[in-house]
N, C-alpha and C positions, 0 to 999 in steps of 0.2 A: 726320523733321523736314520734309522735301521736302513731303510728304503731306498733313502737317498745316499749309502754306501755305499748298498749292492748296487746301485745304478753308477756310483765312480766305479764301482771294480771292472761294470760292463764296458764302460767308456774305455778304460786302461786295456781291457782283453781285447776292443776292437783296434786301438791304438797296436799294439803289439803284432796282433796277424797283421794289421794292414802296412807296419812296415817290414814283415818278413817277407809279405807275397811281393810288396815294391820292390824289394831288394831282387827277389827271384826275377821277376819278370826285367826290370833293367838289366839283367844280367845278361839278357836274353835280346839287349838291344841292336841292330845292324843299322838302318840308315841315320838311327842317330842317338846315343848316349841317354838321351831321356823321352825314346819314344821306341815303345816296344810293342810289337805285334800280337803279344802274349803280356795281357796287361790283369789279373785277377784281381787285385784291389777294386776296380770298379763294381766289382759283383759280390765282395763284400762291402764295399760303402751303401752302395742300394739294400743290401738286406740289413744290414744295423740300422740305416738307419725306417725302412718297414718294419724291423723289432720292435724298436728302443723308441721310435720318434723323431720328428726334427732336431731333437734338440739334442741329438749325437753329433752331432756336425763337429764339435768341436775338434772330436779325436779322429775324424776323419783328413781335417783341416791341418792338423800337429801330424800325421802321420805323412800324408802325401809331402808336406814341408822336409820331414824326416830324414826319408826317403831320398829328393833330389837334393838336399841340400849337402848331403853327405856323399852322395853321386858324382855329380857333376852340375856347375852353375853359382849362382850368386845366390845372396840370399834374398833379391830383386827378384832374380826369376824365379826360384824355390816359391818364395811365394807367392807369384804370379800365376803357379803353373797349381800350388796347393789351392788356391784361390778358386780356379777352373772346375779342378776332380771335387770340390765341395760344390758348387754350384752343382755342378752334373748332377752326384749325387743328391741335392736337394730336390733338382729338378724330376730326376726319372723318378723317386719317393711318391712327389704329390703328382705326379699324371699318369702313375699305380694306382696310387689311392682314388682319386677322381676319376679315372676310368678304367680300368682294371681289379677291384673288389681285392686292392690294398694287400694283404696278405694271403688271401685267398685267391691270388688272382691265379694259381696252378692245378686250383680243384676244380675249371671249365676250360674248355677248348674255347670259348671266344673271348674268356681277359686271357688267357694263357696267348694267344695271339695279340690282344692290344699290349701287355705287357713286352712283348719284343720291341711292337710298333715305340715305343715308350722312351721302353731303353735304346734306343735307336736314334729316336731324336732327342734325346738328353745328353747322348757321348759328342753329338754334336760340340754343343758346349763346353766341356771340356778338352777336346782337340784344338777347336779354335781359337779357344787362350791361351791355351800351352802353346800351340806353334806360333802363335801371335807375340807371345812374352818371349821365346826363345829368338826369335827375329829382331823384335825394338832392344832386347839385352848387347845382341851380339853375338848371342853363341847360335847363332843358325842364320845360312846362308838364305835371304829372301828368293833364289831360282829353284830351291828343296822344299820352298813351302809347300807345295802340291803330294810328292812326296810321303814327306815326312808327316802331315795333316793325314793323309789317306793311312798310312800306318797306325796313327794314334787311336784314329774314327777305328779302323779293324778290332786292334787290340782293345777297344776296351767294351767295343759291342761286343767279341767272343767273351771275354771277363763277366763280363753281367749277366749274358745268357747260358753260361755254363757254370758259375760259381752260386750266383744268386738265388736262380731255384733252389740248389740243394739246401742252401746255408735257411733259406724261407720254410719251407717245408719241415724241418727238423727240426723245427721249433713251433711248428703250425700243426695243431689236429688235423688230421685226415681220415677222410671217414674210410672204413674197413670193405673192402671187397668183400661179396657174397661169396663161399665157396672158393678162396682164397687159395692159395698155394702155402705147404707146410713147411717145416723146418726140414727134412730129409728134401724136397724139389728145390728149395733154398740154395741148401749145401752142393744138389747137382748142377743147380743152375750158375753159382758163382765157379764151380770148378770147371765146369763145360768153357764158362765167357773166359776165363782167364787162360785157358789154353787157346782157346779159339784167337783171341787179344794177343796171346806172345807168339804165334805163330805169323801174324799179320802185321803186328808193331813194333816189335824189340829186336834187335840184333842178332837176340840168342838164335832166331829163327833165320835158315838161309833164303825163305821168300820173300820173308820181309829185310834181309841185304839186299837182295836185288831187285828191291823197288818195285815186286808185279803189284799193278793196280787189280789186289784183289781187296780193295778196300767196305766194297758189298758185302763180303761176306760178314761182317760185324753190324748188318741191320739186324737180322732174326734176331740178337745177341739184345737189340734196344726191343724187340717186341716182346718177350716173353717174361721179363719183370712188368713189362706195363700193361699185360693181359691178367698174370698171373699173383702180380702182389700189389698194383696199384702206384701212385705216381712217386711217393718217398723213394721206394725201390726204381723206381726207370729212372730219376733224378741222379741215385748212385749209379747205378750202373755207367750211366752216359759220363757222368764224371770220372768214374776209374776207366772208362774208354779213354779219356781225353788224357786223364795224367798217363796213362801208359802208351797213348799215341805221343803226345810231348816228349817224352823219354827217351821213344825209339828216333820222334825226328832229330830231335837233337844230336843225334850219333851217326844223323845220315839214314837213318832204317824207317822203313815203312812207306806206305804209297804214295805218301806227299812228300817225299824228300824229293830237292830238288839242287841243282848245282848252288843256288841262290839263298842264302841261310836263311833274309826274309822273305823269301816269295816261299820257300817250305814252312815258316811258320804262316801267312800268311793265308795258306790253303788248306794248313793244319787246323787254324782256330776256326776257318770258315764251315770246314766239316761238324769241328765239334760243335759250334751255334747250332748247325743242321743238325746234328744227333740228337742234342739235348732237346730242340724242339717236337722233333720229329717222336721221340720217348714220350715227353710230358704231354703231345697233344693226342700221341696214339691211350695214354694212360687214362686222361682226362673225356675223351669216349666213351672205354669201358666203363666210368662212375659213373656219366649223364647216360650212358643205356642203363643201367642201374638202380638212377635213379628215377629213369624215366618207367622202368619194371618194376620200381617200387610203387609211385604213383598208380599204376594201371590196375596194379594189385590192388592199393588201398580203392580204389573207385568201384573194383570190380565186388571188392566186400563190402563197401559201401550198398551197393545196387542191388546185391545177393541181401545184404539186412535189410535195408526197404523192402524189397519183394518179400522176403519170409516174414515182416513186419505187416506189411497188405495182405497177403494169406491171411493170418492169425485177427486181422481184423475184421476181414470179411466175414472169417468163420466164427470171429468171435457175435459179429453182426445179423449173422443170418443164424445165430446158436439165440439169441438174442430176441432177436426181431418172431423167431416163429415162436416162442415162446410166448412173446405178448400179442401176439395174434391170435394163437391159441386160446385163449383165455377169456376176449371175447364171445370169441366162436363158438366156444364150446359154453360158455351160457346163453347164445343166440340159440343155437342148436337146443339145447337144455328147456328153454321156454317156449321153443315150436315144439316138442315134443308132449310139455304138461298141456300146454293150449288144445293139442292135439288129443291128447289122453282125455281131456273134461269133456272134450265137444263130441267125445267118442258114446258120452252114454244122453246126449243132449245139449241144451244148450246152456255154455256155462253162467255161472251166477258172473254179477255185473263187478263186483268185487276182483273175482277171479281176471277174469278179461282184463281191469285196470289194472293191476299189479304185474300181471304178464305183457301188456304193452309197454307200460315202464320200464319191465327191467330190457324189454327187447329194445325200447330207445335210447336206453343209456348207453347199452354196451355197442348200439350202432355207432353212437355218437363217441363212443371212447374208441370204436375201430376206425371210424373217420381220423380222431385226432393224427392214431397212428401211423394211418397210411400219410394224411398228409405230411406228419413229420420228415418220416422216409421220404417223399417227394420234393420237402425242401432241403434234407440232404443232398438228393442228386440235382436237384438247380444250384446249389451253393459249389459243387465239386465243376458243375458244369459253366460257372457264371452265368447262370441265365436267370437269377431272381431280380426281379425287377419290381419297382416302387411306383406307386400312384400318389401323386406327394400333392396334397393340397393343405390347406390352413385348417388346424381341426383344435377342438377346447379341449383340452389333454387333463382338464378336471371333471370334465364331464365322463372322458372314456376310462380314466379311472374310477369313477362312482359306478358306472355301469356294470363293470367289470366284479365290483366288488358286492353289487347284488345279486349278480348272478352266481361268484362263491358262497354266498351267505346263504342261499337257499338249500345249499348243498351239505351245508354242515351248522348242526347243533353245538360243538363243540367248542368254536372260535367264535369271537369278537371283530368285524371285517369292518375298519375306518379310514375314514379317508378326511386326509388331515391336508388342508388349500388353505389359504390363508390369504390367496390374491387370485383373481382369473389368469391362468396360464393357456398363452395359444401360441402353435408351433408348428413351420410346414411338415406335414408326415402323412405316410401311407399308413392312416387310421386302422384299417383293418390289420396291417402287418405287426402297430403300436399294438394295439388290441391283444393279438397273437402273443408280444412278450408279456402282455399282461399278466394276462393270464397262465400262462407260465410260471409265471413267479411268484403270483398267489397261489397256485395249484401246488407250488413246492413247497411254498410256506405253512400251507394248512397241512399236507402229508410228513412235513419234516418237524410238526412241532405237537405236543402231547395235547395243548389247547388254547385258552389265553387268547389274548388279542393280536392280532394282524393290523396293524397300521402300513397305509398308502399315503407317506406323505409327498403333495407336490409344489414345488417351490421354484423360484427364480434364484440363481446367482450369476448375475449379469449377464451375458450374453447367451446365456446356456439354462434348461428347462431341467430338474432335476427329478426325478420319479422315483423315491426309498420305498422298495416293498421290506418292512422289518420282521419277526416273528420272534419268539419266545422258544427257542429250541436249543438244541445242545451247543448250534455254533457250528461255523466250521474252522479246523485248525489252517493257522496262519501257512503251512506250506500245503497245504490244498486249496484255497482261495483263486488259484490262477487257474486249477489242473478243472475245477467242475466245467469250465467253458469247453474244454476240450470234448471232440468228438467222440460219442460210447462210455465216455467215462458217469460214472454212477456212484454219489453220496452215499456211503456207508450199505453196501451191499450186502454185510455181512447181520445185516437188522430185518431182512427179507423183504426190500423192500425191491421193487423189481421196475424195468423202466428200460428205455430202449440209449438214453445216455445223451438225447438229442435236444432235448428244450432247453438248456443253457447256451449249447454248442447253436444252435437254429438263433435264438434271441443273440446271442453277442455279432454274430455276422447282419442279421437284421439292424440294428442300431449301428453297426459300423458304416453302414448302406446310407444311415440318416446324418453321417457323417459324427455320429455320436461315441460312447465308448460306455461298457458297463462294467461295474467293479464289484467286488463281494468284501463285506467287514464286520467286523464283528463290532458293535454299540456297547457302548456300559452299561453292564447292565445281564449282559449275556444275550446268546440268541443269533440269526442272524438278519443281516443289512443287506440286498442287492441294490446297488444305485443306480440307475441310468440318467447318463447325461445327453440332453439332444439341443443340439442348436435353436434359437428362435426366432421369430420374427420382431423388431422391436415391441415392448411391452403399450399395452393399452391403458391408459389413462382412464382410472376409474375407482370409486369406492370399494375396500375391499371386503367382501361378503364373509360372513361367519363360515368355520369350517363344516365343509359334509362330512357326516358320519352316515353310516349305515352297519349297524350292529342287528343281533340279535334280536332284540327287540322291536327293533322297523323294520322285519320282513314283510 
C-alpha cells in the first residue's frame, strides 16, 4: 500500500511538470496555437515513463489533455492530440528499452546514439496525430499540414533529446570517473560556462544583440564537464546551454535569432539536440575508454598472477622434483660405494652382493617411476599422451597389481573383491599405471589393515574402489589431491612429487571415464574409477580373488 502511494505521488509530480513545461512551450507557439518548436514535455513523458514504467501513461495522458485543452481546441482534439504525445511517449520508452539499454542507454556512445534514432521515430507519432486531429477538428487549415507537422516533428525531437537525458540520468547510477574533477574545478568550470553563455546568449551581452554567429564558442564549454565529470555533469551543462540560449532567443539575442520567431526557435532547439548529443557522446567515450582501461588493467593482473602463479610452480616443481630424485640417487650412489668398499678387500659374501643389488633395483625402479611421472606431465601439458585401447579383463589387472603390492609390504592386507568377470576397452598398461598408484597411496597413506580392490559393474560403466583404513581425506580436499603438485598431508613427512593422482585423473579422463575420492563408513579412504565398457559377458560368476598376506 505504502508503495503504491508513493507511485500516485510520482504519477501526480509528473502530471504537474508536464503541464507546466506544456504551458511553457505553447506559449512559445508561432505557426500554430498548439504546435511549438520548443516542446519539453516529450522529454519528460520519455523519462517518467523509463523511470516509473508503462504504466505512467496515465499522467502523461491527463497532462498533455490539460495542457491543450485549456489552450486552445476542443476537447475532441485535446484528446486527440493527448492520445498522440501518449502513444509517442510509449512508443520511444519500449524502442529504449529494446534497443537502447532502457535507462542506461547515456552510459555508451552506441544506445546514446540508438536512443536519438528512437526518439526520433517516436515524435513521428505524435505529430502525425496531432496535425491530423487539428485538421479532421477544424482548427487547422489542411495547406499548413506540412508546416505545422514539421514544427511539431522539431519541437518535440529537441524536448526528448535535451530534457530526457538530464531528467534519466539523475535518477540513474552513473559510474564515477577516474581522477575525476573536484569541487573548487566544478565551481571554475560553472562560473567560466555561465559568462562564457551570457556573453553569447542573453541580451545582457552586446555580441550576442547583434546576432554574431559566435555560437562555436560554447563547444569547449560541452567538452570539459564531459572529460572532466562524466555524463550527469555534460547532460547539465548542455541543458543550462539551452535554457539560457531559449532565453536570449526569445528576446531576439543570440546566434539563432532570426526575423522569424519560429525559424529562431527552430534552429534554436536544432543546436541544443546537437549539444546535448554531442556532450553526452563526447561523455560516454571517456567512461568506455575507461572502462575499456579498466578491463586491460584487470587482464593485465590477471596475466601478471598466472605468470607469478607458473614461477612459483615451477620453482615449487623443480624445489620438488630434485628433492625426490635426490633421494634415489644418493642410495644408488650409497650402494656402489658399499659394493665398492667390500670388493675392495675381495670378493664380497653372496649375502652382501644380494642385498646390495636390491636395494640398487628398487631405487632404480622408484627413479624410473619418477622420471616417468615428470614425462607424463609434459605429455599431459603438451596433449600428446596417447592410449593403446584394446579389450583387457580389468580383474585380472587388478589381482596383478595387487600381488605385486603385497609383496612389498608386511603390513597390509591386499584383496581384491570381483564378484563378476569385468572386461573394458583400455590402454592396459596406462590402467595398470593408475593402479597402481592408488594402491601405492593406499598402503603409504594408511598405518596397516586391509586394502580392498573392489571391481564391479553398474551398468554401462566398470567400477574400480581402491579403499584403505586411514585417516581419510577431508570433504574440501577430495577435489584438490587431483590437482597438479598438490601433496596429502605434507606436514606428516611424507614427501612425493604431487603427480600420481593429478597423472591417473587425466589418464581415466582419456578412457572417457572420471575418478572420484570418498570417504566409506567406516573411515578411511575410497578412490573410485569409473570406465566405460564393452557390453557385459554372459557367464557364471566366479568367487571373489583375494590376495592377502598369507598367499604371497
Amino acid at each position: 500500500m505504502r508503495q503504491d502511494s508513493r507511485y500516485l505521488i510520482w504519477l501526480v509530480v509528473v502530471f504537474a511538470v508536464y503541464f507546466a513545461a506544456g504551458k511553457l512551450g505553447l506559449a512559445l507557439a508561432t505557426v500554430h496555437p498548439s504546435a511549438s518548436a520548443f516542446w519539453p514535455p516529450t522529454g519528460i513523458a520519455i523519462a517518467a515513463l523509463l523511470l516509473l514504467g508503462p504504466r505512467a501513461w496515465p499522467a502523461v495522458f491527463v497532462g498533455a489533455f490539460a495542457v491543450n485543452v485549456t489552450t486552445a481546441g476542443s476537447i475532441a482534439s485535446s484528446a486527440g492530440i493527448a492520445a498522440g504525445n501518449t502513444l509517442e511517449a510509449l512508443a520511444a520508452a519500449y524502442l529504449v528499452r529494446r534497443f537502447a539499454n532502457g535507462r542506461h542507454a547515456f552510459l555508451h556512445p552506441g544506445t546514446t546514439g540508438r536512443f536519438a534514432a528512437a526518439a526520433a521515430a517516436a515524435c513521428v507519432v505524435s505529430a502525425t496525430i496531432g496535425v491530423s486531429t487539428l485538421t479532421l477538428t477544424g482548427f487547422a487549415d489542411a495547406a499548413a499540414f506540412g508546416p505545422i507537422w514539421l514544427t511539431w516533428w522539431l519541437g518535440d525531437v529537441s524536448g526528448a533529446l535535451v530534457l530526457a537525458p538530464l531528467l534519466v540520468l539523475a535518477f540513474t547510477p552513473v559510474p564515477q570517473l577516474r581522477g575525476r574533477g573536484n569541487a573548487p574545478e566544478l565551481i571554475a568550470m560553472i562560473s567560466v560556462s555561465a559568462a562564457v553563455a551570457v556573453i553569447v546568449l542573453t541580451p545582457l551581452s552586446p555580441v550576442a544583440a547583434i546576432n554574431e554567429p559566435v555560437g562555436y564558442l560554447l563547444f569547449p564549454l560541452l567538452v570539459w564537464p564531459a572529460i572532466r565529470f562524466g555524463p550527469r555533469a555534460a547532460a547539465g551543462m548542455a541543458a543550462g546551454i539551452a535554457a539560457l540560449a531559449a532565453l536570449g532567443a526569445t528576446q531576439g539575442a543570440g546566434p539563432w535569432a532570426r526575423g522569424d520567431p519560429n525559424e529562431t526557435l527552430l534552429l534554436l532547439q536544432a543546436f541544443n539536440a546537437v549539444a546535448m548529443l554531442t556532450s553526452l557522446v563526447l561523455a560516454t567515450l571517456v567512461l568506455e575508454r575507461q572502462r575499456a582501461e579498466e578491463s586491460l588493467r584487470q587482464v593485465e593482473e590477471r596475466l601478471r598472477r598466472a605468470e607469478e602463479g607458473k614461477v612459483a610452480a615451477r620453482d615449487e616443481f623443480l624445489q620438488i622434483a630434485a628433492h625426490e630424485l635426490r633421494t634415489p640417487i644418493t642410495a644408488l650412489s650409497a650402494a656402489v660405494q658399499l659394493l665398492l668398499r667390500d670388493t675392495a678387500g675381495g670378493a664380497p659374501s653372496a649375502q652382501t652382493l644380494r642385498r646390495t643389488v636390491e636395494l640398487i633395483g628398487a631405487q632404480a625402479a622408484r627413479l624410473e617411476t619418477l622420471v616417468e611421472r615428470l614425462l607424463d606431465t609434459v605429455r599431459i601439458q603438451a596433449g600428446r599422451m596417447e592410449l593403446d585401447i584394446a579389450e583387457a579383463d580389468l580383474v585380472e589387472l587388478c589381482a596383478q597389481v595387487a600381488r605385486e603390492a603385497q609383496a612389498l609390504t608386511t603390513r597390509h592386507e591386499i584383496t581384491v573383491l570381483a564378484p563378476q568377470p569385468v572386461r573394458a576397452p583400455v590402454d592396459a598398461l596406462r590402467i595398470e599405471q593408475v593402479l597402481r598408484n592408488l594402491v601405492d597411496n593406499a598402503v603409504k597413506f594408511s598405518p596397516g589393515g586391509r586394502v580392498e580392490i573392489a571391481v564391479s559393474l553398474a551398468g554401462r560403466r566398470a567400477e574400480i574402489a581402491v579403499r584403505d583404513r586411514g585417516p581419510g581425506i577431508p570433504p574440501e580436499l577430495r577435489e584438490r589431491v587431483f590437482e597438479r603438485f598438490y601433496q596429502a598431508r605434507p606436514e606428516e613427512g611424507r614427501r612425493g612429487l604431487g603427480l600420481g593422482l593429478h597423472v591417473s585423473r587425466h589418464i581415466v579422463q582419456l578412457h572417457g571415464g572420471e575418478i572420484t575420492a570418498e570417504q566409506p563408513p567406516g573411515g578411511g579412504t575410497r578412490i573410485v574409477v569409473r570406465l566405460p565398457v564393452a557390453p557385459p559377458l554372459e557367464s557364471a560368476s566366479p568367487p571373489a580373488v583375494a590376495v592377502g598376506a598369507a598367499g604371497r
